[in-house]
N, C-alpha and C positions, 0 to 999 in steps of 0.2 A: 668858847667866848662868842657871844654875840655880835655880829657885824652891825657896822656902825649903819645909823638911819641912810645914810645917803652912797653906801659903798656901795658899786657895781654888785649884779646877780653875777655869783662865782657860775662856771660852766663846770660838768662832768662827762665825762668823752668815753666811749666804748671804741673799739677797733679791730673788733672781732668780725672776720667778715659774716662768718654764721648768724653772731650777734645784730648786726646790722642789716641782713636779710630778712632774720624775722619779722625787726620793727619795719622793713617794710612791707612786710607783706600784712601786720597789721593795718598798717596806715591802706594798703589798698581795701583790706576787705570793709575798713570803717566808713570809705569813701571820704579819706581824710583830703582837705584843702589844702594847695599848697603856693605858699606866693613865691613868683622867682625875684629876686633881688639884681637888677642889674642897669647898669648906669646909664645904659643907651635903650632899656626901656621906657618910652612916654607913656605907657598908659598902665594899670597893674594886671600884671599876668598871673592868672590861678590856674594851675593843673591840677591833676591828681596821679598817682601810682597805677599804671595800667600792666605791667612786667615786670615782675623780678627775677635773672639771670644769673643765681652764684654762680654754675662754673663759667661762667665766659664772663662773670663780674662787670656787669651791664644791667641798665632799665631803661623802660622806658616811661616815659610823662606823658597824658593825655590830657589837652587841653581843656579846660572846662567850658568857657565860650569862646572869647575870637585867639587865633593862632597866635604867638607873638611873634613880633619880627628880631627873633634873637640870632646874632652873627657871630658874639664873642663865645669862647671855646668853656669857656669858666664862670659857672653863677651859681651863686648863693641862692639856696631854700629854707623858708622858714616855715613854721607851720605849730599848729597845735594838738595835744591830742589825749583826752580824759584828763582836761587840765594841766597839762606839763609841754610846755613850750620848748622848742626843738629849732635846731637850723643844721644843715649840714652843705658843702660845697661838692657840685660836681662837674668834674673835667671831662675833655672831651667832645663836650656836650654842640649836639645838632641835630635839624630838625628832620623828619626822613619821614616818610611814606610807608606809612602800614597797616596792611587792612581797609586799606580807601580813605585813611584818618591821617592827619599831620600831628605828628608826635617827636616828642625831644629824645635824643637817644645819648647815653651818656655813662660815663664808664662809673662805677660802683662808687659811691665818698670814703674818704680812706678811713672817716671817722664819723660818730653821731653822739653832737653834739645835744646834751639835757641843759638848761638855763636854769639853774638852782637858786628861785625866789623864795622856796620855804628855807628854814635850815636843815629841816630834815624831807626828805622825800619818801613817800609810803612805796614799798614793793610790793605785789599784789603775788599773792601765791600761787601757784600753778591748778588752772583747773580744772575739775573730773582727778583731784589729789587729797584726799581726805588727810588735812593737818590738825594732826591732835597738840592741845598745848597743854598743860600744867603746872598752876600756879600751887605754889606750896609756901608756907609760913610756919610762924608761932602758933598759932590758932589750932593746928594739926588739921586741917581741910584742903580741898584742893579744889578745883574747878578744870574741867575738862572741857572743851570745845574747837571749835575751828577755828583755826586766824583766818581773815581775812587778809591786811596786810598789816606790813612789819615795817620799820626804820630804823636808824641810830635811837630814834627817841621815843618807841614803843612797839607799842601793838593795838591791835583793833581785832579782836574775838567774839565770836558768836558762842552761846551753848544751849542746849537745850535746859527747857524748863525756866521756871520763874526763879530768878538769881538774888532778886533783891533782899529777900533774907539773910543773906550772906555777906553781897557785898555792894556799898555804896559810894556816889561819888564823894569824894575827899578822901576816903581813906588810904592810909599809908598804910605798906604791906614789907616792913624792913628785911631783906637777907630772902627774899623770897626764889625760890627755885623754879625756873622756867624750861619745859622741854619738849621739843618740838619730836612728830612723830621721825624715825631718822635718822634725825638731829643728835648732835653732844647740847646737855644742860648746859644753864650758866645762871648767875646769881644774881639780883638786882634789887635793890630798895625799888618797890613799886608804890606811883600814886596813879589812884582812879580818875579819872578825868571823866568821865560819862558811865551810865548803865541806864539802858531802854528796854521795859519787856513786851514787845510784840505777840497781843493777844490774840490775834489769828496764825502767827506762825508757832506759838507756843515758845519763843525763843527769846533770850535774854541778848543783848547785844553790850561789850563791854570795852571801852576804850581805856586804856595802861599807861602810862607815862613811865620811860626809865629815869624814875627821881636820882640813883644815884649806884655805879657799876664798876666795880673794878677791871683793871689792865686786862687781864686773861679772858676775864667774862665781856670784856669788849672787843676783844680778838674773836672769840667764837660768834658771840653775835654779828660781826659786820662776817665770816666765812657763813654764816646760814644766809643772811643777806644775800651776799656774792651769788650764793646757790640758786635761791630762790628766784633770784634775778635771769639766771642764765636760762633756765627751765622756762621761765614767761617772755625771755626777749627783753625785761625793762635791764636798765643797769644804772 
C-alpha cells in the first residue's frame, strides 16, 4: 500500500556494529558532510569521518571549518549520501586533540538510521562480483547480464549487446523466472520500465518492475536483498 501524500518518511535501522562501520568508513572515503544537530549550537557545524575504531567502538569527526563549541555529551548527525539520507546519534561525544587537529571523539551509534523517501530503496551489489541474472518466460529466451541494483520493486540490469530486439519498454513478462548468480530463483510477473542501448559500450541497460510476486518468491527476494546488503554495507 502506498503511503499517504503527506505521511512522515518511514526510517530503516541497521545495528550491526560491522554493518555500521562499513557505512562509515564509506562516508569517510567519500569525504561525506556531516551536520551536528544540537541545541546549543548557534551556528551549523559540518564535520566529516576522519576514524573509524570497531574494536574499541569509537570515531572520530574532523571539523570541516571552524571547531564547534560542543559541551553536551549526545548529538545527532545527519547527512547524505548517493542520494539516501541518513541520521544517526552519538554518545559520549567530546572534543579532544589529535594530531595538532580539534576533533569530536565519540562512542560508536548503536544504530544507522536510512529515511525511506522512496518506497522502495535500490541496493547496489557488491563490487569486483560478477552478478549474473536470468530472466525466463513464455517466449522460451532469457537475457543474461549484470544487476546493478535490486529492491522490493525491481531491478536494474545491464547486458551485453543490443537488447532491443527482444525486449521493450512496457512489456509484461507474466511468471518470469529470475536467478541471481549464488542466489535461490524466484518468480515474478515482470514489467519493463526502460531499456537504453549504449553504442560505445555495446551494452543494453534494462530496468524491471516487480508487477506482481508471490509469498515465497517474496521471502527469497528480500533474503537476496538482505545479502547483497550486507556484502556493500547499504541495508
Amino acid at each position: 500500500m502506498a503511503a499517504a501524500p503527506n505521511a512522515p518518511p518511514e526510517v530503516e535501522r541497521t545495528v550491526s556494529a560491522e554493518h555500521i562501520a562499513r557505512n562509515l568508513r564509506l562516508l569517510r572515503e567519500a569525504g561525506t558532510r556531516l551536520a551536528l544537530a544540537a541545541e546549543e549550537l548557534t551556528a551549523e557545524a559540518v564535520m566529516q569521518v576522519a576514524r573509524v575504531d570497531l574494536s574499541g567502538r569509537k570515531m572520530l569527526l574532523a571539523p570541516v571549518a571552524a571547531t564547534p563549541a560542543l559541551r553536551q555529551p549526545e548529538v545527532r548527525v545527519v547527512g547524505r549520501y548517493r542520494e539516501r539520507e541518513f541520521w544517526f546519534v552519538l554518545t559520549e561525544a567530546r572534543m579532544v586533540r589529535y594530531e595538532g587537529r580539534d576533533m569530536l571523539l565519540a562512542r560508536f551509534p548503536t544504530s544507522f538510521n536510512l529515511v525511506q523517501r522512496r518506497r522502495h530503496y535500490r541496493t547496489p551489489v557488491p563490487e569486483g562480483v560478477t552478478t549474473v541474472i536470468n530472466v525466463e518466460n513464455q517466449r522460451g529466451w532469457q537475457i543474461v547480464g549484470a544487476i546493478e541494483d535490486i529492491s522490493p520493486g525491481g531491478i536494474k540490469m545491464r547486458a551485453y549487446g543490443d537488447k532491443r530486439s527482444l525486449i521493450a519498454p512496457d512489456d509484461r513478462l507474466p511468471g518470469s523466472r529470475i536467478t541471481c548468480e549464488g542466489k535461490p530463483g524466484f518468480v515474478a510477473d515482470l514489467e519493463v520500465r526502460g531499456v537504453h542501448y549504449d553504442e560505445h559500450e555495446k551494452r543494453t541497460t534494462i530496468r524491471i518492475r516487480f508487477a506482481g510476486i508471490g509469498e515465497h518468491s517474496e521471502r527469497v527476494l528480500r533474503t537476496i536483498i538482505d545479502e547483497f546488503a550486507a556484502e556493500t554495507g547499504y541495508f
